[in-house]
PyMOL Python script that loads the backbone (N, CA, C, O; Angstrom):
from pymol import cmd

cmd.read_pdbstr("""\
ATOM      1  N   UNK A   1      85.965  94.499 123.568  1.00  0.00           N
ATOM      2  CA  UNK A   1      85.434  94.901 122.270  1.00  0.00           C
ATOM      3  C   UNK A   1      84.903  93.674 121.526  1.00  0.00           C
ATOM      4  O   UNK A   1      85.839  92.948 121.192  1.00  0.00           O
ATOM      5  N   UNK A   2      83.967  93.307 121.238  1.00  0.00           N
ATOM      6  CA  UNK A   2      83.162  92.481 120.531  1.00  0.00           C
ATOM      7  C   UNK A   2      83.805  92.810 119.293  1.00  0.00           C
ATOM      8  O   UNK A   2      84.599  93.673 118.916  1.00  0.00           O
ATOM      9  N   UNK A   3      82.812  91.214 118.457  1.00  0.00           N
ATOM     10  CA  UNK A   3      83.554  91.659 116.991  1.00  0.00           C
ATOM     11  C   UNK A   3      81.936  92.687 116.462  1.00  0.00           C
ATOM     12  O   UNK A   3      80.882  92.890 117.065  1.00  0.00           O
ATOM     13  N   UNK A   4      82.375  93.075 115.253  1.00  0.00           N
ATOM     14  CA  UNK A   4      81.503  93.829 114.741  1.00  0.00           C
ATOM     15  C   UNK A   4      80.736  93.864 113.485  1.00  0.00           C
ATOM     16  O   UNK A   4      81.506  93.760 112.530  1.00  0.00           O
ATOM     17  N   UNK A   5      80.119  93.917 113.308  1.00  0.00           N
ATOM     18  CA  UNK A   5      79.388  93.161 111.838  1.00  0.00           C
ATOM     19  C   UNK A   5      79.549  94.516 111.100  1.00  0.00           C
ATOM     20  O   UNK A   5      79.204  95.599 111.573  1.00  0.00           O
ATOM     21  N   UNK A   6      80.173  94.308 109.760  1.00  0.00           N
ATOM     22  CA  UNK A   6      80.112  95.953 108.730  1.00  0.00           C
ATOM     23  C   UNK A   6      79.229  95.363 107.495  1.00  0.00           C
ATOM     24  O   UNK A   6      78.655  94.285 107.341  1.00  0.00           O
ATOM     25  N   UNK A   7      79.358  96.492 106.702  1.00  0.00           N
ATOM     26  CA  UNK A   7      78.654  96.232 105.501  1.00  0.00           C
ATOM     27  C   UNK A   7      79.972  96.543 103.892  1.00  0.00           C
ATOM     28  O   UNK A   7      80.433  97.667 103.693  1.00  0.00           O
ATOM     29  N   UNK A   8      80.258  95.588 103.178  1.00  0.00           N
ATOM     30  CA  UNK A   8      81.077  95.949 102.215  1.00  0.00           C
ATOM     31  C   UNK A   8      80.731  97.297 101.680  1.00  0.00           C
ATOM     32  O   UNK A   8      79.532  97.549 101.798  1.00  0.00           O
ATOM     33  N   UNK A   9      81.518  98.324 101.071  1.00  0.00           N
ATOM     34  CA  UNK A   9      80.692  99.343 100.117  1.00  0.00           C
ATOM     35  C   UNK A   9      81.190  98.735  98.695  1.00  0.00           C
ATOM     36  O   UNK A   9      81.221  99.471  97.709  1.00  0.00           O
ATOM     37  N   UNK A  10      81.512  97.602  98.628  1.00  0.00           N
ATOM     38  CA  UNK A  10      81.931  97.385  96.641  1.00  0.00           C
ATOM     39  C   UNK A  10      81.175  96.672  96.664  1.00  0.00           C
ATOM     40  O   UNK A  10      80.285  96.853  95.832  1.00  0.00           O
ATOM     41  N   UNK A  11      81.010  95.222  97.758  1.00  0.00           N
ATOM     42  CA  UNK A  11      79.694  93.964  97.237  1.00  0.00           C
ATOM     43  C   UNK A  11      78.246  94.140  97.620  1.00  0.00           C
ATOM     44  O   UNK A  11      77.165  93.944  97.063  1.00  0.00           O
ATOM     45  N   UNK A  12      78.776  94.724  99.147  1.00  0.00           N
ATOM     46  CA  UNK A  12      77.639  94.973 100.141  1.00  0.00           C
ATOM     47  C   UNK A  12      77.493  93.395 100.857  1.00  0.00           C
ATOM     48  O   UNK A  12      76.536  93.139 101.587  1.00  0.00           O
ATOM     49  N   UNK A  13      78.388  92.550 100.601  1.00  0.00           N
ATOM     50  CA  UNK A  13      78.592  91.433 101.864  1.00  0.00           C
ATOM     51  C   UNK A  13      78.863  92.178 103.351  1.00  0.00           C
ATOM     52  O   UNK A  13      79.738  92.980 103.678  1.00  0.00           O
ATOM     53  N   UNK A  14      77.790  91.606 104.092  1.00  0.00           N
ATOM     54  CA  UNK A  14      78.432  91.817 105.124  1.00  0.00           C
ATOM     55  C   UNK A  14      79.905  90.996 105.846  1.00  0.00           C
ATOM     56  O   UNK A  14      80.273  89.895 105.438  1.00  0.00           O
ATOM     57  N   UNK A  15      80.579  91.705 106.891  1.00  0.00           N
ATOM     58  CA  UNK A  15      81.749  90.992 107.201  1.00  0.00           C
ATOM     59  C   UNK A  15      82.092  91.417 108.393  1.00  0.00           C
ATOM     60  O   UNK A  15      82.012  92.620 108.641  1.00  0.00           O
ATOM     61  N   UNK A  16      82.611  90.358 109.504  1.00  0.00           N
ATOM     62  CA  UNK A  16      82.982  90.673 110.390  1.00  0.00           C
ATOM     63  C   UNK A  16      84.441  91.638 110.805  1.00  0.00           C
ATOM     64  O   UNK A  16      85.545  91.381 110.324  1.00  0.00           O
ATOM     65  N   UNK A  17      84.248  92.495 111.543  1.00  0.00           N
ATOM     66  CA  UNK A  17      85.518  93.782 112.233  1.00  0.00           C
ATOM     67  C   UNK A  17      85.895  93.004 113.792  1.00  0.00           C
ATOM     68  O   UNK A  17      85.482  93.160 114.941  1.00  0.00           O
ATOM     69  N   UNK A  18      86.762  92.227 113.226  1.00  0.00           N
ATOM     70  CA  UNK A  18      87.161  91.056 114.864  1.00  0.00           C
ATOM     71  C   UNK A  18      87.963  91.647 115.468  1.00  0.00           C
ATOM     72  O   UNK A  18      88.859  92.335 114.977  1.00  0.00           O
ATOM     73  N   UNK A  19      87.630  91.355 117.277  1.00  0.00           N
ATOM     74  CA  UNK A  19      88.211  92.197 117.717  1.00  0.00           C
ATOM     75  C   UNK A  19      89.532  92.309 117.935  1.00  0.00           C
ATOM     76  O   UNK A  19      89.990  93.106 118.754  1.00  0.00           O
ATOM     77  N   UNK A  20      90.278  91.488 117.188  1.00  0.00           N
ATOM     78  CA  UNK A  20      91.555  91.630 116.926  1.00  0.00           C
ATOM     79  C   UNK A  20      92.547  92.586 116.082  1.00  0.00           C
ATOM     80  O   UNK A  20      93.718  92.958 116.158  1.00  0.00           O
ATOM     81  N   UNK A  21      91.150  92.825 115.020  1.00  0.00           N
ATOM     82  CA  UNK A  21      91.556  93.738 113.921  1.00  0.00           C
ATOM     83  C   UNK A  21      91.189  95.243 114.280  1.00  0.00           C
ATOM     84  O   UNK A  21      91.486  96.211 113.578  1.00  0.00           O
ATOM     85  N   UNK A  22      90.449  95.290 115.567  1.00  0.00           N
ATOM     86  CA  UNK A  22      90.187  96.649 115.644  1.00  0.00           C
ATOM     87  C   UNK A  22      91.001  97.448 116.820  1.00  0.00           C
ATOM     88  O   UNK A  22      91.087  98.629 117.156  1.00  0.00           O
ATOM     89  N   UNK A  23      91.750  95.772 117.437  1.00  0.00           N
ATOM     90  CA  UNK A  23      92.864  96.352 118.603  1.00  0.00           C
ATOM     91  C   UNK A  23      94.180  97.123 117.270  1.00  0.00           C
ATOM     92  O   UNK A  23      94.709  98.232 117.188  1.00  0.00           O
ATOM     93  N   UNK A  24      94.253  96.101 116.591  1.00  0.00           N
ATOM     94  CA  UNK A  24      95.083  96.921 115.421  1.00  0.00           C
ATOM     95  C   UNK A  24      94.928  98.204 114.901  1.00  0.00           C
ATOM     96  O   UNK A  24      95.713  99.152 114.926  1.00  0.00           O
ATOM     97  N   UNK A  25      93.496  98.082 114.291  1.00  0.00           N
ATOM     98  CA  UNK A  25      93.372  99.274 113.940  1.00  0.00           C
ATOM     99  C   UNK A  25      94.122 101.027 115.145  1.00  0.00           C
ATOM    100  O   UNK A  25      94.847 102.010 114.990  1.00  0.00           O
ATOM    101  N   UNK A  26      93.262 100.354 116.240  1.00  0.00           N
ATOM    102  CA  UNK A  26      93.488 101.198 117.308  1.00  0.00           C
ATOM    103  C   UNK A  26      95.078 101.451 117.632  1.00  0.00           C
ATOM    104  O   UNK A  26      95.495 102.607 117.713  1.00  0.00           O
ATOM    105  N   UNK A  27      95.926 100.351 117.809  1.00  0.00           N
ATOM    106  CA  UNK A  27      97.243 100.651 117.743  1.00  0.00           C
ATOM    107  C   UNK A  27      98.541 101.114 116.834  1.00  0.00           C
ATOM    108  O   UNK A  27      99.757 101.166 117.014  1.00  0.00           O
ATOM    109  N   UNK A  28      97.544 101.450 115.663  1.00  0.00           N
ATOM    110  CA  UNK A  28      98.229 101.547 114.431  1.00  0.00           C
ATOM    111  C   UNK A  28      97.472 103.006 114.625  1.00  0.00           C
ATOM    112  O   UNK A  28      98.242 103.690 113.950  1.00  0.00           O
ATOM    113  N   UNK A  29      96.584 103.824 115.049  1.00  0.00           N
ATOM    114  CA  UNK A  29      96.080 105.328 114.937  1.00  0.00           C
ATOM    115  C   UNK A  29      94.913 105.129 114.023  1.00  0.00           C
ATOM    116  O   UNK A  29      94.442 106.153 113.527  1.00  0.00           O
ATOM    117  N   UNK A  30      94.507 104.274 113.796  1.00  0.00           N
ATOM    118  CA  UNK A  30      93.706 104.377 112.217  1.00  0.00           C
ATOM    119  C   UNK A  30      92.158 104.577 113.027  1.00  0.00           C
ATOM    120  O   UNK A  30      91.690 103.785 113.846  1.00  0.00           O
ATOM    121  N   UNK A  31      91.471 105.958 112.514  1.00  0.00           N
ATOM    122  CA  UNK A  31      90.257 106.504 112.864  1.00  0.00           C
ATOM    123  C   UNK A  31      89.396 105.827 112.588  1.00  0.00           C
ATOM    124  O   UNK A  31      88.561 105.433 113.401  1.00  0.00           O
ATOM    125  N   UNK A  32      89.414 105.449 110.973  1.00  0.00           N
ATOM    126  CA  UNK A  32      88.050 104.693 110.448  1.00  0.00           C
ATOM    127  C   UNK A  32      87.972 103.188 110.224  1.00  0.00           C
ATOM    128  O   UNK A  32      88.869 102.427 109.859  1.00  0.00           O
ATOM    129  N   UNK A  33      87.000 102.987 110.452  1.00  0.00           N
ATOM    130  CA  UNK A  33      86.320 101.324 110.604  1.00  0.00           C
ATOM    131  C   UNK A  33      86.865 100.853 108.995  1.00  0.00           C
ATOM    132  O   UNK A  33      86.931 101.774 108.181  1.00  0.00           O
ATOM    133  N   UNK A  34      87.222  99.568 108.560  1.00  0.00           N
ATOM    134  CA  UNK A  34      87.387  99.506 107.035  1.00  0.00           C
ATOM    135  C   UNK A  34      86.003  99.160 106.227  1.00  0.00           C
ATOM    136  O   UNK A  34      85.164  98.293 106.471  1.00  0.00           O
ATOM    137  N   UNK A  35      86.053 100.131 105.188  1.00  0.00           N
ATOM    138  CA  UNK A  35      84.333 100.096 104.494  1.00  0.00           C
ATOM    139  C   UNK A  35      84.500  98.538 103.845  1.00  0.00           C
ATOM    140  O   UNK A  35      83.542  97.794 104.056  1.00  0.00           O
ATOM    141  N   UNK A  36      85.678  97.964 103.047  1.00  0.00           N
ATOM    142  CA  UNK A  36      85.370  96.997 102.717  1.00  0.00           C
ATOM    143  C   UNK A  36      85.592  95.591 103.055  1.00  0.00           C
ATOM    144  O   UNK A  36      86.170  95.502 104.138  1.00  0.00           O
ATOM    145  N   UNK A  37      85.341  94.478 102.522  1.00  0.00           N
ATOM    146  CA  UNK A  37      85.655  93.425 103.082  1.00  0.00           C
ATOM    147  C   UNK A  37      86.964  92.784 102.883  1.00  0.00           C
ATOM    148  O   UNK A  37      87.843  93.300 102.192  1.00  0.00           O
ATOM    149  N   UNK A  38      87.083  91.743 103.444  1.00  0.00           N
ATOM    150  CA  UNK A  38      88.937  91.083 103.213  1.00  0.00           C
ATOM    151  C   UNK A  38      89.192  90.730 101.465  1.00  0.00           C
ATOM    152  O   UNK A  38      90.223  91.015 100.857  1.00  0.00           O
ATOM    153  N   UNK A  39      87.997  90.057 100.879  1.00  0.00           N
ATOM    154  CA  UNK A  39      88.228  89.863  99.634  1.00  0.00           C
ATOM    155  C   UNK A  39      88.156  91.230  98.829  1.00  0.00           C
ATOM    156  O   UNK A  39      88.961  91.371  97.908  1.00  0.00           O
ATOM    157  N   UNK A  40      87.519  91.947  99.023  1.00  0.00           N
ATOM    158  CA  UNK A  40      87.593  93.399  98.125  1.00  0.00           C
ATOM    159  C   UNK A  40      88.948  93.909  98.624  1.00  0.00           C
ATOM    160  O   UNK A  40      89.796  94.203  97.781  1.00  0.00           O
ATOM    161  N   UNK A  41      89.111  93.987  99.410  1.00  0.00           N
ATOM    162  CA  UNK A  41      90.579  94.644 100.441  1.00  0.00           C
ATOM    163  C   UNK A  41      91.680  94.023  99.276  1.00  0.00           C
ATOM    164  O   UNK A  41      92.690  94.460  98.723  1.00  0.00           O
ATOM    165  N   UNK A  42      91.032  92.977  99.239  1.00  0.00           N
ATOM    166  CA  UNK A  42      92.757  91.891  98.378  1.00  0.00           C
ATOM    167  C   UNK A  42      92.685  92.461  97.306  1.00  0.00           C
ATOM    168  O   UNK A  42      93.613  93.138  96.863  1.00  0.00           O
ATOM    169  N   UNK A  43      91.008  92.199  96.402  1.00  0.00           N
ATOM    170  CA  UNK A  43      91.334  92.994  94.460  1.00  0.00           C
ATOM    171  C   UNK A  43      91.488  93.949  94.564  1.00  0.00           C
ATOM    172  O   UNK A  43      91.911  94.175  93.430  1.00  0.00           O
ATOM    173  N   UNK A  44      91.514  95.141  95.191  1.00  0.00           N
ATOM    174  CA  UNK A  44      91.459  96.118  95.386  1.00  0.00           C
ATOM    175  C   UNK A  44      93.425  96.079  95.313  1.00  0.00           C
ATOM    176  O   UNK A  44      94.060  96.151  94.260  1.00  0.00           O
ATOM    177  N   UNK A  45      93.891  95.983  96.364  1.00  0.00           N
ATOM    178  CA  UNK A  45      95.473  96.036  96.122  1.00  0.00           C
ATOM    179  C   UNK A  45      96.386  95.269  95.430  1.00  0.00           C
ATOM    180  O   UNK A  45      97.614  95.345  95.454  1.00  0.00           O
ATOM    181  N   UNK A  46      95.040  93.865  94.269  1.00  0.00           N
ATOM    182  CA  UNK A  46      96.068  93.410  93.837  1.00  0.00           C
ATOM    183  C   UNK A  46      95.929  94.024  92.276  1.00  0.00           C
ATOM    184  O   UNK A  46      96.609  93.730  91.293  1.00  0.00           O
ATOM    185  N   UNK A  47      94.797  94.992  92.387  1.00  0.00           N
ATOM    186  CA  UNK A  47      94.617  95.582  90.962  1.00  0.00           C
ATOM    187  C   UNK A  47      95.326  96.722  91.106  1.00  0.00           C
ATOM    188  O   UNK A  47      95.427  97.340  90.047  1.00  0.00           O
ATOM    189  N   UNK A  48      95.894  97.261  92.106  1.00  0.00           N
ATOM    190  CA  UNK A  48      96.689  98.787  92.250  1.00  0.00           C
ATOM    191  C   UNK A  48      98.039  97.860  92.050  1.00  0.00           C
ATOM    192  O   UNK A  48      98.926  98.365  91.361  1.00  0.00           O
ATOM    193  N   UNK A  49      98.184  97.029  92.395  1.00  0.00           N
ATOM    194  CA  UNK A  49     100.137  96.566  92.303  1.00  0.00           C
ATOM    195  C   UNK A  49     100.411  96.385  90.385  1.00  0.00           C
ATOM    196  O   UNK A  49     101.467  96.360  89.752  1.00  0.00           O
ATOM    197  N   UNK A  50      98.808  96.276  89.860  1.00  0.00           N
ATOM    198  CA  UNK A  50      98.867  95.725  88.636  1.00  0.00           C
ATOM    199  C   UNK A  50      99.086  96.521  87.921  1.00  0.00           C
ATOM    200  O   UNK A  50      99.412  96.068  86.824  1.00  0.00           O
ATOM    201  N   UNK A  51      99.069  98.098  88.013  1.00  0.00           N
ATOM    202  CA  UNK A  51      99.078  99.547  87.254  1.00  0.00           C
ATOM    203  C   UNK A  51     100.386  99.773  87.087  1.00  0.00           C
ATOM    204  O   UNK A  51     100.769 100.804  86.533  1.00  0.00           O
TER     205      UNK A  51
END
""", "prot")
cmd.dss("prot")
cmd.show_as("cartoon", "prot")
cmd.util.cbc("prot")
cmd.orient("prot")
C-alpha cells in the first residue's frame, strides 16, 4: 500500500495517508479514509476536550 495523498475538508491542505496509518486504519475496522489533516485532527479534539 503506498502512501496516499488526501485533501483536508477544514484547510484543504493536502496531506499524506502513510501506509502505516492505513494498515491501522484497516486493523482497527475503520471504513473511511480520514477527511482531515493531523493538525485539524489535533484542534479539532483539542477544542471538543475544551467544552
Amino acid at each position: 500500500m503506498p502512501d496516499k495523498m488526501l485533501v483536508c475538508k477544514d484547510c484543504g491542505a493536502e496531506f499524506a495517508f502513510t501506509e502505516g496509518e492505513q494498515a491501522f486504519y484497516k486493523e482497527k475496522g475503520f471504513e473511511n479514509e480520514p477527511v482531515r489533516c493531523p493538525d485539524c485532527r489535533r484542534a479539532r479534539k483539542n477544542a471538543r476536550r475544551q467544552q
